[in-house]
N, C-alpha and C positions, 0 to 999 in steps of 0.2 A: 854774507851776501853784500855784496857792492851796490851802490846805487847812481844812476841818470837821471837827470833832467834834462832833459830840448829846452832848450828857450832862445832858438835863433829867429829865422824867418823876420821880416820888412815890417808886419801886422801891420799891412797897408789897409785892411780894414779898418783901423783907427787912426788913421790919419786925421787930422794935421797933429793929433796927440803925439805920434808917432815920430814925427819931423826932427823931433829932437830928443829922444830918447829911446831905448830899447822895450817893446810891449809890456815885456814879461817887470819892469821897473816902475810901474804905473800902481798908484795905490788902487788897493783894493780895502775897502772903508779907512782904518789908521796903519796899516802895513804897507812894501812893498808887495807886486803880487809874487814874486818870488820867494818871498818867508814860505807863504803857503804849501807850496811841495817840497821845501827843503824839510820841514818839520811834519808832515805827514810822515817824509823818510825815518826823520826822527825818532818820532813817536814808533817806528816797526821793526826800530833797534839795529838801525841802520848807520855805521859814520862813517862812512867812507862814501865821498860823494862827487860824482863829475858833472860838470855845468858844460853844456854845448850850445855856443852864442852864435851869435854873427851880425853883422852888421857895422855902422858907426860907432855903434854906442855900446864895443863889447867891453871895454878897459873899465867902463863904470861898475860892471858886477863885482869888479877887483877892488872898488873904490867902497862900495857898499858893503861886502859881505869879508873881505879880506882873507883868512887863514879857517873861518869857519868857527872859530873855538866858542864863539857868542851862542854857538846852537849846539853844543857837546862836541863837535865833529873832531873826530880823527885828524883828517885828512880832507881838504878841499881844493880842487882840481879842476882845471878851466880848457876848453879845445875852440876851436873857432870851424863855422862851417862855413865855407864859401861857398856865397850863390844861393840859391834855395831849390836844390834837391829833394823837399820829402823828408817825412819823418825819418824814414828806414835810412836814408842816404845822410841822413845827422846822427842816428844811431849809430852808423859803420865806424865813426870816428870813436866809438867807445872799448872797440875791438882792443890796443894795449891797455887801456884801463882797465878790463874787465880780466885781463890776463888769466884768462878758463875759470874764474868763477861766475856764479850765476850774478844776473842782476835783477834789480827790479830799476824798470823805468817807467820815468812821470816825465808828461807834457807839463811846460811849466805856466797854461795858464789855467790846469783843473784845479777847480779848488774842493775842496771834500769836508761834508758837517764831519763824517766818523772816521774811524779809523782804519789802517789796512793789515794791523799787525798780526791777527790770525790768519788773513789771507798767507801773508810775505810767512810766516811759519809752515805754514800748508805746504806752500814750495820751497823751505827748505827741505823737508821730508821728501819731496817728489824725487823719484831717481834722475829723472832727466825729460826733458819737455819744455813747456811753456804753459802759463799760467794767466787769464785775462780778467781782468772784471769788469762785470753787468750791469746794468744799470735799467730799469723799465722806464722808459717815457713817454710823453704823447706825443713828439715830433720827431719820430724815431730817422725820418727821412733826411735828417742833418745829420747822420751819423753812419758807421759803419755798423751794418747790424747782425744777428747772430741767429741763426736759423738753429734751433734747440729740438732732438729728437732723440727719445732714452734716455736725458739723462747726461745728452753729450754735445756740442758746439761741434753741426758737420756742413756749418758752411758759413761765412762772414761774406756780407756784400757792400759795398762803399755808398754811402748816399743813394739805397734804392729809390723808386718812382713809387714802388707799392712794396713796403718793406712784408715783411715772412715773418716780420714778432716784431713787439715794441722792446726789444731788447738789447741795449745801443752799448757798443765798447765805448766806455771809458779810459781814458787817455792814461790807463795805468795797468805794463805790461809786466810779465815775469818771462826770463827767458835762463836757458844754459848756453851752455858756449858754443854750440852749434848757430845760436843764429846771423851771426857773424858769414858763416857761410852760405847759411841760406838768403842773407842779404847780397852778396854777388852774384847770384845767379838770376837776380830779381831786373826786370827791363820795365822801363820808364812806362807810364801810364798816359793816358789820353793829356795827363796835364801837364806830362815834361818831367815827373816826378815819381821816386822809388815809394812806394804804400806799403804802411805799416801791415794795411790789408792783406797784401799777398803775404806779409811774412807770416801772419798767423794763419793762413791757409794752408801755408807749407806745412806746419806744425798739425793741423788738421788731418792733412793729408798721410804725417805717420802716424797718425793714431794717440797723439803724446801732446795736445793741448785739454787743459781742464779748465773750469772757471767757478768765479763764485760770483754771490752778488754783494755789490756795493751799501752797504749802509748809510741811513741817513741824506742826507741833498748833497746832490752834484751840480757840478755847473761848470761852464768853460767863459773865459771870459775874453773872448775875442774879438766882438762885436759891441757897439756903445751898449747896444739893449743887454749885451749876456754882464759885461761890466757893470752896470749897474744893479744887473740882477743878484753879486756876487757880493757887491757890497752891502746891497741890502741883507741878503740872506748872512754874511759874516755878522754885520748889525743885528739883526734881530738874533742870533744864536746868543753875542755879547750876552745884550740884554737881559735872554731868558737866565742867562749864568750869572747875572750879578743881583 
């Protein structure tokens, strides 16, 4: 299995941080925040890895991470997304990378306490589908959420008003290589933008999306309050490990 990261987009929410750097290059307590998902990948036995940027400040990730071989990797692989499209419309550009094998993709500003390596195992065993992970929280309404009945995810909705479960997708997808297709047939949202949202609906829809749940603290850190929530929480994990 191959592995993505997003880490394009302005993160105009962190401006003036932002101004001169790319979000996803901003420490998160002693690291960049992009160690963070590349070694999640890592750790799920994953070395084959594509990075999709964009912005001023893409040539820096080349500057910082270079060949990959510091983290085990195989292979380390760079695309540029122009403009800001959407997750799903950053994802399209992984289409030759993934050339028909499955991937698992990471937002690159989730940061995660545990691990995803029985998850990413689970789908390699899957015959074909998509794969998401859950997360229960109490501000479910910042996120895309996951309407749970049997036993099975039959319906995802984007930042509800009055979510259906505190049960928020986490910015870490599994897919086979149909969703390449089902990202082309996907039309722009209220915000100008392809959602991740409908692809996993699509997948919904045949019947061939599963899920588990996430372990340990999640967190996204794209806002000063979640940034600093992410440092703190990577601090105090240190901590309790040393």
């Amino acid at each position: 299995m191959k592995g993505v990261i997003l880490a394009g987009g302005k993160g105009s929410r962190l401006y003036p941080l932002t101004k001169i750097t790319n979000k996803h290059l901003l420490p998160i307590y002693d690291q960049p925040m992009i160690y963070y998902p590349i070694r999640a990948l890592v750790d799920a036995g994953i070395r084959d890895i594509l990075i999709v940027t964009g912005g001023n400040y893409a040539g820096d990730f080349l500057q910082l991470l270079g060949n990959g071989r510091q983290f085990g990797l195989t292979s380390l692989n760079y695309t540029y997304q122009e403009g800001e499209g959407g997750i799903a419309d950053a994802l399209s550009l992984a289409e030759h990378f993934a050339d028909g094998h499955k991937i698992c993709v990471i937002l690159g500003d989730n940061i995660i306490e545990g691990s995803i390596h029985e998850a990413v195992d689970e789908f390699r065993k899957q015959e074909a589908g998509a794969k998401i992970l859950l997360k229960e929280v109490h501000d479910a309404e910042r996120f895309g959420v996951a309407e749970i009945h049997g036993g099975h995810v039959v319906h995802i909705e984007e930042k509800p008003k009055q979510p259906k479960s505190n049960y928020a997708v986490t910015g870490i997808y599994m897919y086979d290589a149909t969703v390449f297709e089902k990202v082309k047939t996907l039309e722009p949202s209220a915000r100008g933008e392809l959602e991740i949202t409908d692809v996993n609906n699509a997948y919904i829809r045949e019947g061939s999306l599963t899920f588990a749940f996430l372990e340990g603290w999640w967190t996204d850190a794209g806002t000063f309050d979640s940034l600093l929530r992410a440092s703190n929480l990577v601090s105090q994990t240190a901590a309790n490990k040393a």
